[in-house]
VOPAGU-2260 file (C-alpha; in pm, 1 decimal, decimal comma):
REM VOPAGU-2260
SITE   aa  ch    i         X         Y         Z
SITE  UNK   A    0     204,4    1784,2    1792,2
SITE  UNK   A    1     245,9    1440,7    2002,0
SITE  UNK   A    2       2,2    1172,9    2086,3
SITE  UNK   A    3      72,2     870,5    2270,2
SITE  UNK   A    4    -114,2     586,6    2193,0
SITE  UNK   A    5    -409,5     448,4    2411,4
SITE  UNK   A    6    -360,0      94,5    2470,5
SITE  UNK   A    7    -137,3     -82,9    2729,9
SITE  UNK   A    8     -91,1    -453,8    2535,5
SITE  UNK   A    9     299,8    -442,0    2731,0
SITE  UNK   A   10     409,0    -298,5    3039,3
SITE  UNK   A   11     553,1      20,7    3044,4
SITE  UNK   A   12     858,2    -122,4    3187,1
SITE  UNK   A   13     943,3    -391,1    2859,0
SITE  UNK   A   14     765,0    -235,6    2570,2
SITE  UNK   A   15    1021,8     -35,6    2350,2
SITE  UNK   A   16     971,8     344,8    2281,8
SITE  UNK   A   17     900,3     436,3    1950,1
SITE  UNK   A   18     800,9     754,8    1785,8
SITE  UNK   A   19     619,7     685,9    1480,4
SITE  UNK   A   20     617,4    1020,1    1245,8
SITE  UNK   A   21     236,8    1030,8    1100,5
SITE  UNK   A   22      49,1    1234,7     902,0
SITE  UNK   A   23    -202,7    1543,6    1084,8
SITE  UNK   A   24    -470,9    1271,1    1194,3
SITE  UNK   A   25    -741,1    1510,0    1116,7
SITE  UNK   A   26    -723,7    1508,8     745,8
SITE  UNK   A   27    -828,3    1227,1     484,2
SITE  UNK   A   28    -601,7     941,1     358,2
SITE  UNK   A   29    -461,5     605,0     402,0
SITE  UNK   A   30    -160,9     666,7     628,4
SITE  UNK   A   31    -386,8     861,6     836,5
SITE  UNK   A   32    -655,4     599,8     887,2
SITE  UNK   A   33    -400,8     347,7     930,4
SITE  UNK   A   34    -254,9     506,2    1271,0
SITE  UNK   A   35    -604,3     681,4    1371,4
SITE  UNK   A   36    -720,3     247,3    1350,9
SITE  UNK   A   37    -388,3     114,7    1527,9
SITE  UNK   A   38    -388,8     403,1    1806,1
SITE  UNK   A   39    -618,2     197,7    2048,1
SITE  UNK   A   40    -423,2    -119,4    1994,1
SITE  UNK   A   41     -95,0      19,8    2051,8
SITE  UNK   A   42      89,8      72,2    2401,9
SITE  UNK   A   43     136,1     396,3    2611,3
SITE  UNK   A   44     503,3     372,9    2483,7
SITE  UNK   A   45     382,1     408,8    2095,1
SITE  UNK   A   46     375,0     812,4    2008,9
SITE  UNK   A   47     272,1     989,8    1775,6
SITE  UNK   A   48     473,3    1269,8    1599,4
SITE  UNK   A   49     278,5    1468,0    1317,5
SITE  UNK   A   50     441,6    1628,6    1009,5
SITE  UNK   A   51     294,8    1725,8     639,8
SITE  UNK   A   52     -23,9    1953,1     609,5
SITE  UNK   A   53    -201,1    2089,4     822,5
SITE  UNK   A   54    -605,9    2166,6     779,2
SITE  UNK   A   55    -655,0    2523,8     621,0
SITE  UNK   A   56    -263,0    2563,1     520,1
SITE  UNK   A   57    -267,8    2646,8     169,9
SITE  UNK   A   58       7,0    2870,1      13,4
SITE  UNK   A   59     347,6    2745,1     -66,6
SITE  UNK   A   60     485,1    2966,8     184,4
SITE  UNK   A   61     341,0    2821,3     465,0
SITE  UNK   A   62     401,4    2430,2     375,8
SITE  UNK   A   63     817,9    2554,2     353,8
SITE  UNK   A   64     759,6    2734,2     706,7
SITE  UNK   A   65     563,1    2404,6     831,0
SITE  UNK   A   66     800,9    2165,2     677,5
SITE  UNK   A   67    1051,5    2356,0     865,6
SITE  UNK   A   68     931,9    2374,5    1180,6
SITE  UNK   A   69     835,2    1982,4    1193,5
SITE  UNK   A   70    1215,0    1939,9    1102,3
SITE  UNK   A   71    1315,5    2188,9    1424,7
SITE  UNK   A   72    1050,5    1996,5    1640,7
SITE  UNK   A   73    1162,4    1624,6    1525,4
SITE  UNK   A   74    1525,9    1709,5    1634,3
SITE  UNK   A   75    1405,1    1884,3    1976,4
SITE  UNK   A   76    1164,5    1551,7    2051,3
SITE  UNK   A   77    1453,8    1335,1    2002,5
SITE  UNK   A   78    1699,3    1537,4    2211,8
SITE  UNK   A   79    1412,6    1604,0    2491,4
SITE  UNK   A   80    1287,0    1239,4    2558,9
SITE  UNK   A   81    1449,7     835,7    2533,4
SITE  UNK   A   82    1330,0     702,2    2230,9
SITE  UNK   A   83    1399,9     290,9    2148,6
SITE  UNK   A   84    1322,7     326,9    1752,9
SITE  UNK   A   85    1209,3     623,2    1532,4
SITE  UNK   A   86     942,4     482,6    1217,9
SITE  UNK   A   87     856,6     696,2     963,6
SITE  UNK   A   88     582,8     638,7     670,1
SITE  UNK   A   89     725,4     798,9     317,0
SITE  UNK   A   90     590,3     720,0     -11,8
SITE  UNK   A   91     829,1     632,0    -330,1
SITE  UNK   A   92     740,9    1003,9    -468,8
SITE  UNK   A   93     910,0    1304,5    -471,2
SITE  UNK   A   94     813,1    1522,7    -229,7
SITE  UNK   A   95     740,7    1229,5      22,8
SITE  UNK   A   96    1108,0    1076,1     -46,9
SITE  UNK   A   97    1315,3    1400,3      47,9
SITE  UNK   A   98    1101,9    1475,9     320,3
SITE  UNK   A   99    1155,9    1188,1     488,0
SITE  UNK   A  100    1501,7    1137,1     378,9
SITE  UNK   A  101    1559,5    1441,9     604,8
SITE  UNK   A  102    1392,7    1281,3     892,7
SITE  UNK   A  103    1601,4    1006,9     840,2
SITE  UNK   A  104    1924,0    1148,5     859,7
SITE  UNK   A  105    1792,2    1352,3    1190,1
SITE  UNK   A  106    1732,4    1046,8    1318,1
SITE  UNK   A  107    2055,0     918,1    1265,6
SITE  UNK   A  108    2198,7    1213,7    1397,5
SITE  UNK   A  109    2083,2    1101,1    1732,5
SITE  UNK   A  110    2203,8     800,7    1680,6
SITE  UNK   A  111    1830,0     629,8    1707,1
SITE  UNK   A  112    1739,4     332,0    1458,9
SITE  UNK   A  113    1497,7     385,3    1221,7
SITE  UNK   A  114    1227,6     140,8    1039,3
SITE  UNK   A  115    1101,2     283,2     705,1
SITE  UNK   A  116     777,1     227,7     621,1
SITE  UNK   A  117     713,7     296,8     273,7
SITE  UNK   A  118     315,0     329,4     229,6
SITE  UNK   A  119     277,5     446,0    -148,0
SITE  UNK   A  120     452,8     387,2    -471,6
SITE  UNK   A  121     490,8     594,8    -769,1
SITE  UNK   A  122     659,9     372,0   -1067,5
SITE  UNK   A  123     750,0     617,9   -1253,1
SITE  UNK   A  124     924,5     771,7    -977,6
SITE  UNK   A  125    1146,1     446,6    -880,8
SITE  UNK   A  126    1267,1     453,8   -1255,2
SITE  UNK   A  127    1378,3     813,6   -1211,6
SITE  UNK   A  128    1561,6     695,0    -871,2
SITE  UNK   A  129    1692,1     423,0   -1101,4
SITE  UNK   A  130    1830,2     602,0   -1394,7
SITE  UNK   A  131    1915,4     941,3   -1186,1
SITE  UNK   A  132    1970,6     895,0    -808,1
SITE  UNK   A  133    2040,4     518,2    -690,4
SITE  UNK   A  134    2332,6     621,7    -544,0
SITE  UNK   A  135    2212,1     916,0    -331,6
SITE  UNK   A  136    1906,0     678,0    -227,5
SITE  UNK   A  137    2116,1     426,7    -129,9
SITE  UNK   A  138    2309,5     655,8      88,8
SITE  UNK   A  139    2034,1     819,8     273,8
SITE  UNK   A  140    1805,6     531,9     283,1
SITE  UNK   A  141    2076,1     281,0     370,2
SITE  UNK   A  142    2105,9     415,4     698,5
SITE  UNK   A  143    1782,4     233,8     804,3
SITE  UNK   A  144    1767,7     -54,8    1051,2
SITE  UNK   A  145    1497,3    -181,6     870,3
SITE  UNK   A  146    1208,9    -124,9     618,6
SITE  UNK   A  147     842,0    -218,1     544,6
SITE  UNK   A  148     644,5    -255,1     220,4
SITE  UNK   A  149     291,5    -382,0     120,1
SITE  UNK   A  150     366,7    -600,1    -136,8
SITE  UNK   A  151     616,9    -838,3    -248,7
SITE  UNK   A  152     704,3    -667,3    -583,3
SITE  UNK   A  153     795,5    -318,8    -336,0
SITE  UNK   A  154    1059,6    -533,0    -159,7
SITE  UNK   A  155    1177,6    -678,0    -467,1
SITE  UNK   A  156    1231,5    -317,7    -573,0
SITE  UNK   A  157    1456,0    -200,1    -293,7
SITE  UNK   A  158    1660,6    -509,3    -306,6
SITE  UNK   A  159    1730,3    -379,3    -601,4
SITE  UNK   A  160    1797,0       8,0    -573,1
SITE  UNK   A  161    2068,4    -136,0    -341,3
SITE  UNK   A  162    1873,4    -188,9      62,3
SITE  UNK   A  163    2017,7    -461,1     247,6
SITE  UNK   A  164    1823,4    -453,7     555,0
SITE  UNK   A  165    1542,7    -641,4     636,2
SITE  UNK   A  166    1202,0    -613,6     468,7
SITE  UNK   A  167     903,3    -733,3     594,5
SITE  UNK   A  168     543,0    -720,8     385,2
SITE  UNK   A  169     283,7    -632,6     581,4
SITE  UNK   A  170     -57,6    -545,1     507,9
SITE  UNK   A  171    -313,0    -172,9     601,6
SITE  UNK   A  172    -584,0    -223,1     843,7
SITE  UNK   A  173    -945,6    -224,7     904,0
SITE  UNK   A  174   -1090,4    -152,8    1270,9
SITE  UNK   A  175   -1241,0    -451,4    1435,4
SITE  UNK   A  176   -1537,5    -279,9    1553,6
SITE  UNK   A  177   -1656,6    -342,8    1179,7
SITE  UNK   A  178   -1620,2    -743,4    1279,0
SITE  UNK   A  179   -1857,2    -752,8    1609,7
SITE  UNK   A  180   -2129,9    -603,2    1343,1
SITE  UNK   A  181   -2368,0    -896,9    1192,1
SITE  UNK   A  182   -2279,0    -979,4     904,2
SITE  UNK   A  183   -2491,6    -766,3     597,9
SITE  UNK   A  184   -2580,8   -1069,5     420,2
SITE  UNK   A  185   -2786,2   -1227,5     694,5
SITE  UNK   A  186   -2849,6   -1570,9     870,4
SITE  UNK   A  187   -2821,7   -1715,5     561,3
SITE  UNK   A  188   -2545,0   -1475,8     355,3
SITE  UNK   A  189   -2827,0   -1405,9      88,8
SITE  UNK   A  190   -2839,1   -1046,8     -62,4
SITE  UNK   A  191   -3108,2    -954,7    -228,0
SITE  UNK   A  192   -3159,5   -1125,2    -537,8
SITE  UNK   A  193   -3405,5    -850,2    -724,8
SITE  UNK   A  194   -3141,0    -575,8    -699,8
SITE  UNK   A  195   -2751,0    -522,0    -655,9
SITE  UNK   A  196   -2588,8    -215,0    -566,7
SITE  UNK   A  197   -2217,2    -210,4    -707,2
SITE  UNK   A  198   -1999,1      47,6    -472,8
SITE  UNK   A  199   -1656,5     223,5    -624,8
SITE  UNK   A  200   -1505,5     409,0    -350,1
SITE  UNK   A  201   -1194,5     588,4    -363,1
SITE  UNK   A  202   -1040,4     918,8    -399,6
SITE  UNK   A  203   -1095,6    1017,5    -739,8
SITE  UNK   A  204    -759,8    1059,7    -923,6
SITE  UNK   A  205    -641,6     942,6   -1274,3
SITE  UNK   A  206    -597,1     582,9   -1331,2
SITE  UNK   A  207    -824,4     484,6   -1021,2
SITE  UNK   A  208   -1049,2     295,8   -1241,8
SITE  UNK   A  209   -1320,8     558,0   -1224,4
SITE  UNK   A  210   -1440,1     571,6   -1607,7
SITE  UNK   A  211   -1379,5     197,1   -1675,3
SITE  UNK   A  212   -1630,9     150,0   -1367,2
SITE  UNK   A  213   -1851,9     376,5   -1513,1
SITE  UNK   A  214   -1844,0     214,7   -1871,8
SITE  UNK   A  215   -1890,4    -158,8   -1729,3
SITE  UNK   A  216   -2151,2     -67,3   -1505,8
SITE  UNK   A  217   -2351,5     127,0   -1834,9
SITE  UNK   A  218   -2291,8    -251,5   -2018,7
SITE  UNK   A  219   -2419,9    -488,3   -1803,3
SITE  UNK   A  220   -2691,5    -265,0   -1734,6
SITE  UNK   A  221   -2845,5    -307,0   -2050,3
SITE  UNK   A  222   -2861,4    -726,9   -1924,7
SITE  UNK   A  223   -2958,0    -606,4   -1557,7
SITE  UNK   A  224   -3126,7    -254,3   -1589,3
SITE  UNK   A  225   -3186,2    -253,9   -1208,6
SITE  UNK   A  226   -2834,1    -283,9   -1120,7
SITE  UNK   A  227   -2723,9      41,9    -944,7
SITE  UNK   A  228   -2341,1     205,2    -900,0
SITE  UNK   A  229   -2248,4     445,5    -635,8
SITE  UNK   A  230   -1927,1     644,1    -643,6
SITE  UNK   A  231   -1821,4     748,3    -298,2
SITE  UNK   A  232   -1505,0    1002,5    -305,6
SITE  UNK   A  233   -1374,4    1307,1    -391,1
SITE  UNK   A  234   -1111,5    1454,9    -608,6
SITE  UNK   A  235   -1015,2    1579,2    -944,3
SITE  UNK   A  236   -1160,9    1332,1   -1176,3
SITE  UNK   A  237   -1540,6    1389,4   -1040,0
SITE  UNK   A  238   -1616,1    1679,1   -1282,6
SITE  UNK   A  239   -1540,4    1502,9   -1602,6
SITE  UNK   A  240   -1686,6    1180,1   -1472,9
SITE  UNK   A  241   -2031,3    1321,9   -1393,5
SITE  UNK   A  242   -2042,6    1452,1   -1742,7
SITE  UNK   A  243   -1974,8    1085,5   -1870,2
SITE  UNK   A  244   -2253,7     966,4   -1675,6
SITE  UNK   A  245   -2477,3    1257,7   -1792,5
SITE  UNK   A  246   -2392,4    1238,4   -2152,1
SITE  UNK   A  247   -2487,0     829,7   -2144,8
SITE  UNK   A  248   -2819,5     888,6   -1972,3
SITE  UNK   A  249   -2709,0     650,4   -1730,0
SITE  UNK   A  250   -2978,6     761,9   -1425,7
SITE  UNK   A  251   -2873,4     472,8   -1208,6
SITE  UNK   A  252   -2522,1     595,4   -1173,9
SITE  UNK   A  253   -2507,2     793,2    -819,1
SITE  UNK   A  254   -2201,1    1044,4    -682,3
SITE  UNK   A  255   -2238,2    1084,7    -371,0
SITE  UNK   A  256   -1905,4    1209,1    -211,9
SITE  UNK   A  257   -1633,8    1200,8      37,9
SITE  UNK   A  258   -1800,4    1038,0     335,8
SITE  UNK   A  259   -1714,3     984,1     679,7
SITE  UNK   A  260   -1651,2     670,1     903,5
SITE  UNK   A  261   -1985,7     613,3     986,8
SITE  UNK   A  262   -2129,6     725,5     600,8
SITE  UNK   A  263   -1855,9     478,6     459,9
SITE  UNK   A  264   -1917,8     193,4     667,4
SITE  UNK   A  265   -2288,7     178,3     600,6
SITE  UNK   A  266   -2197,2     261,7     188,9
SITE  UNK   A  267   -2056,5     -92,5     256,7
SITE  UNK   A  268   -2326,0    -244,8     414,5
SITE  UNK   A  269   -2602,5    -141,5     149,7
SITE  UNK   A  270   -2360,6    -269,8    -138,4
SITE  UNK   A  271   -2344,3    -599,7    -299,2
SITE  UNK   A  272   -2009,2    -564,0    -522,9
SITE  UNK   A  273   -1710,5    -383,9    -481,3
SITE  UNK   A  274   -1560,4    -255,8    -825,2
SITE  UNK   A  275   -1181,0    -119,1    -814,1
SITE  UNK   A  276   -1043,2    -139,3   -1192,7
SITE  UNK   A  277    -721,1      99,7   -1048,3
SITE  UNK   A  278    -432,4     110,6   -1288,7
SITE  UNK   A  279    -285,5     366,6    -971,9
SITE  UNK   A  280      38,5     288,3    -772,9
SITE  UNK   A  281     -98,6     140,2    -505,2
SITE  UNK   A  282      48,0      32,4    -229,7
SITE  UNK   A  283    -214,4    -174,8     -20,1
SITE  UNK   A  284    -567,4     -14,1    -111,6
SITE  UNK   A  285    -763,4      13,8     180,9
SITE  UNK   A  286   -1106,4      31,6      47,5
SITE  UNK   A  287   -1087,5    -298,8    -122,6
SITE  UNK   A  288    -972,8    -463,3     266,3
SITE  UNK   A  289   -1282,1    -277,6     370,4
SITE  UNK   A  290   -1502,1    -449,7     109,2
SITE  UNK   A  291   -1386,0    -779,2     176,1
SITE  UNK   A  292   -1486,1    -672,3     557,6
SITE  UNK   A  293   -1790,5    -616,6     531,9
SITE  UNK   A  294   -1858,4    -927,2     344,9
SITE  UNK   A  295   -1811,2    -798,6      -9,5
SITE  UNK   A  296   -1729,9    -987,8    -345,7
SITE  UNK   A  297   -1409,1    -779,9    -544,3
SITE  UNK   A  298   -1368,0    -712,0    -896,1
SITE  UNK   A  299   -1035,0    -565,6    -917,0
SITE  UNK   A  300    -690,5    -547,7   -1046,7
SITE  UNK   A  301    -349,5    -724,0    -925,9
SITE  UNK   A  302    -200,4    -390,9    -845,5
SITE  UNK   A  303     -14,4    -281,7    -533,4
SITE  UNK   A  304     -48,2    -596,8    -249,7
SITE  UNK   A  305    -358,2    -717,7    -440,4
SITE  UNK   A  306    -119,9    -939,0    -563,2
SITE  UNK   A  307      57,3   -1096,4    -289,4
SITE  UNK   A  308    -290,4   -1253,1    -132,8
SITE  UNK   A  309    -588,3   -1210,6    -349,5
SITE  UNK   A  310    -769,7   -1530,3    -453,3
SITE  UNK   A  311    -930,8   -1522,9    -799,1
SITE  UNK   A  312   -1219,3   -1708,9    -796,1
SITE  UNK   A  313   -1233,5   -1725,3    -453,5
SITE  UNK   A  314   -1241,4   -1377,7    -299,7
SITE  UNK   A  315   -1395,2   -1215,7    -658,9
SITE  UNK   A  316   -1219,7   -1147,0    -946,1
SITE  UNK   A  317    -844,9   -1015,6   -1043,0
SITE  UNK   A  318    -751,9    -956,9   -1434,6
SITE  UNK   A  319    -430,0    -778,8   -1579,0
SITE  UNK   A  320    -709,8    -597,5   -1832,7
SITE  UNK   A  321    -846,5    -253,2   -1811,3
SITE  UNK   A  322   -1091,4    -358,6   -2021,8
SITE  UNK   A  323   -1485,9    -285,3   -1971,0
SITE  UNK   A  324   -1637,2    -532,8   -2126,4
SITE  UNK   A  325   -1395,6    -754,9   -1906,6
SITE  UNK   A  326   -1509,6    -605,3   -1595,5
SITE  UNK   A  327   -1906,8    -608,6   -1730,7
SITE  UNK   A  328   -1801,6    -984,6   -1762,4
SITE  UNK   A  329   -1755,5   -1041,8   -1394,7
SITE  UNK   A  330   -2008,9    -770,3   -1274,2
SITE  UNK   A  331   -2284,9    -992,3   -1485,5
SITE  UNK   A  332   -2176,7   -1329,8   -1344,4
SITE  UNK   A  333   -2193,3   -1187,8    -945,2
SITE  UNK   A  334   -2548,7   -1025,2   -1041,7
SITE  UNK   A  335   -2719,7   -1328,4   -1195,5
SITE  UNK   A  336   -2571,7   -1547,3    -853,9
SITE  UNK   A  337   -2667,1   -1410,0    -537,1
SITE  UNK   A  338   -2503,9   -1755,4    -411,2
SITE  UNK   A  339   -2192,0   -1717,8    -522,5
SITE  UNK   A  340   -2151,9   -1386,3    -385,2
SITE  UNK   A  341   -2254,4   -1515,3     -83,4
SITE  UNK   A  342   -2001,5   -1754,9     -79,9
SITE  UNK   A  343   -1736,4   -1473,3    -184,2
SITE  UNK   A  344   -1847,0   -1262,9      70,1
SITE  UNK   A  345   -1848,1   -1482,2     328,9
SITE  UNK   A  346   -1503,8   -1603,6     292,1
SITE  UNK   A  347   -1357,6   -1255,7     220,9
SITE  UNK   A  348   -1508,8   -1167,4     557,1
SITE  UNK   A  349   -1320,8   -1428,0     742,4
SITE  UNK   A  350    -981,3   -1384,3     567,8
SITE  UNK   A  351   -1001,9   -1024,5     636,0
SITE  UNK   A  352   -1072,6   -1099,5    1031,2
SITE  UNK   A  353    -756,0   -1301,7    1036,7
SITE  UNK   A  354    -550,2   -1108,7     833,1
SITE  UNK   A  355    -666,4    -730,0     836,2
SITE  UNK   A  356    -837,4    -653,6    1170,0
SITE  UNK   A  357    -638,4    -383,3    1382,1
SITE  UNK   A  358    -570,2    -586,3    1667,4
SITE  UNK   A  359    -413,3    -850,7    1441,4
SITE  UNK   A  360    -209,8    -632,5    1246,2
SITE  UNK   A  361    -140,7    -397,4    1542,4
SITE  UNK   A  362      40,8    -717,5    1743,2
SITE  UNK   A  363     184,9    -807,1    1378,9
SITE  UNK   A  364     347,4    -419,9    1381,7
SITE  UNK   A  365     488,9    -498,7    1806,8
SITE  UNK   A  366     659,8    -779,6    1669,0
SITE  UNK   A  367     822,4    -585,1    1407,6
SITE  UNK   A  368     911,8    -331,7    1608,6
SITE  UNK   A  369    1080,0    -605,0    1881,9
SITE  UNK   A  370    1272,4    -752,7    1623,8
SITE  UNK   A  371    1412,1    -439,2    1496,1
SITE  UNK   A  372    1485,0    -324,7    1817,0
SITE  UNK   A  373    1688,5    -688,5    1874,6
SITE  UNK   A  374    1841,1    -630,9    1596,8
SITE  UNK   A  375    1992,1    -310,0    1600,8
SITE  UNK   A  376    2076,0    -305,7    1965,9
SITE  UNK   A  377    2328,0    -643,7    1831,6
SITE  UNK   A  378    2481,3    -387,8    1578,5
């Protein structure tokens, strides 16, 4: 399936035609909420060409007959219709890596430029491309005009599994419709000061930071028993974590869930704190963009992009430790000062407007593709 985008920032005449390769737009996940943000933002000229799973395929069988068919359908949309630039989203994984690999080389095929987007990455992974496959890497992935990371350390990477084309950092998104909304904290940016809700959200997969959150949360409790933690998400890890909570007695301690747009955006409103102790491979997380969005203080680690722009001290607080009693640290000094969270909040808010809404990044991404498309038309 195709979508064209909405928007009409260029001309239909000047803008260049690009056929971005997304994930099915109806199913969970960063990359998905990513294009499902940009969509209105981007011009008439942008579309939209689904691969991966689709809702209510689950056998093996049918992902090799889907993967298949998107392979058949890619090479038909490129032979049916004049297309400027071809951008596709992998991870640094496995399955992701091949897949799009193969889309690559398609691409090339028809002789169309490509900008590589890499949205996830799995260390462990890029030392088995390192040790095993550089040189079959380089060969597929070479053939790119161009690539995209979110972080620094990412494009330090490829430089050196052997890319030479351009790299540019960029950062996810968060919609700007969250930015006309006032501002949770109020007039004056002051929370309540008699209670603080702490909000981990995020799927729920090993190394996310789930039980350290729960074990920091359980110690500065016993300085602030009012303080409250919600865990919004799904996945794998819930089981195991609700028996944590249960076996600690910890009543204050609430799952509540995947939730939708609207259930997530007013998770973010009622919180105070945002808590991400992820040791995961990251790529940009979204959730912690979100936070700083909606006016939230960040206790988190440098992981991913977190790196590249996050202020310690100024935006929250970032340590290297996986520590609980580090995190309870932080957690304690944000609860006792409703100010300074105020003053976190209220400059994460602003950062993220000029950095992370969709209509900034979205011009940030027509730029990119411009270049690129200057670029390879010299080669």
């Amino acid at each position: 399936m195709t979508h064209d985008a909405e928007g009409s920032r260029h001309p239909a005449g000047t803008a260049a035609r690009v056929l971005i390769t997304v994930p099915c737009l109806d199913l969970p996940g960063g990359v998905a909420n990513y294009y499902r943000t940009l969509r209105p933002h981007l011009d008439s000229r942008k579309t939209y060409f689904e691969i991966g799973t689709r809702p209510g395929q689950t056998s093996r069988w049918a992902a090799i007959r889907r993967l298949l068919a998107d392979y058949w359908r890619f090479h038909r949309e490129l032979g049916a219709r004049p297309v400027d630039l071809v951008h596709i989203n992998p991870s640094l994984g496995t399955r992701s890596v091949v897949r799009d690999g193969i889309l690559l080389l398609i691409a090339k095929a028809h002789r169309r430029p490509v900008l590589v987007f890499f949205r996830g990455w799995d260390p462990a992974f890029e030392a088995v491309i390192r040790a095993r496959y550089a040189r079959l890497f380089r060969l597929v992935y070479s053939g790119a005009a161009a690539f995209m990371v979110l972080a620094e350390e990412f494009a330090r990477s490829l430089r050196a599994l052997g890319l030479r084309g351009p790299i540019v950092v960029d950062t996810t998104v968060v919609p700007d419709a969250v930015f006309a909304e006032e501002w949770p904290g109020g007039a004056d940016g002051n929370r309540d000061p008699d209670g603080c809700e702490i909000l981990f959200l995020s799927r729920l997969d090993r190394d996310k930071g789930l039980v350290e959150a729960i074990e920091a949360v359980a110690k500065v409790s016993q300085a602030f028993p009012s303080v409250t933690l919600t865990i919004a998400g799904d996945g794998p890890e819930r089981s195991a974590s609700e028996a944590l909570v249960r076996d600690k007695g910890l009543r204050r301690i609430t799952f509540v869930g995947h939730l939708d747009d609207d259930a997530r955006s007013k998770a973010f409103r009622r919180a105070d704190i945002f808590l991400f102790p992820t040791s995961f491979g990251e790529g940009m997380p979204n959730a912690v963009l979100e936070a700083m969005a909606f006016g939230l203080p960040v206790v988190t680690r440098p992981v991913g992009g977190i790196r590249d722009f996050f202020e310690d001290g100024r935006m929250g607080f970032v340590t290297e430790s996986r520590s609980p009693e580090v995190f309870a640290g932080y957690l304690a000094r944000l609860i006792a000062d409703p100010a300074l969270r105020s003053s976190l909040g209220r400059y994460n808010r602003e950062y993220a407007r000029k950095r992370f809404a969709a209509s900034v990044v979205a011009a940030r991404l027509l730029e990119i593709y411009a270049q690129v498309g200057r670029q390879a038309a010299t080669r």
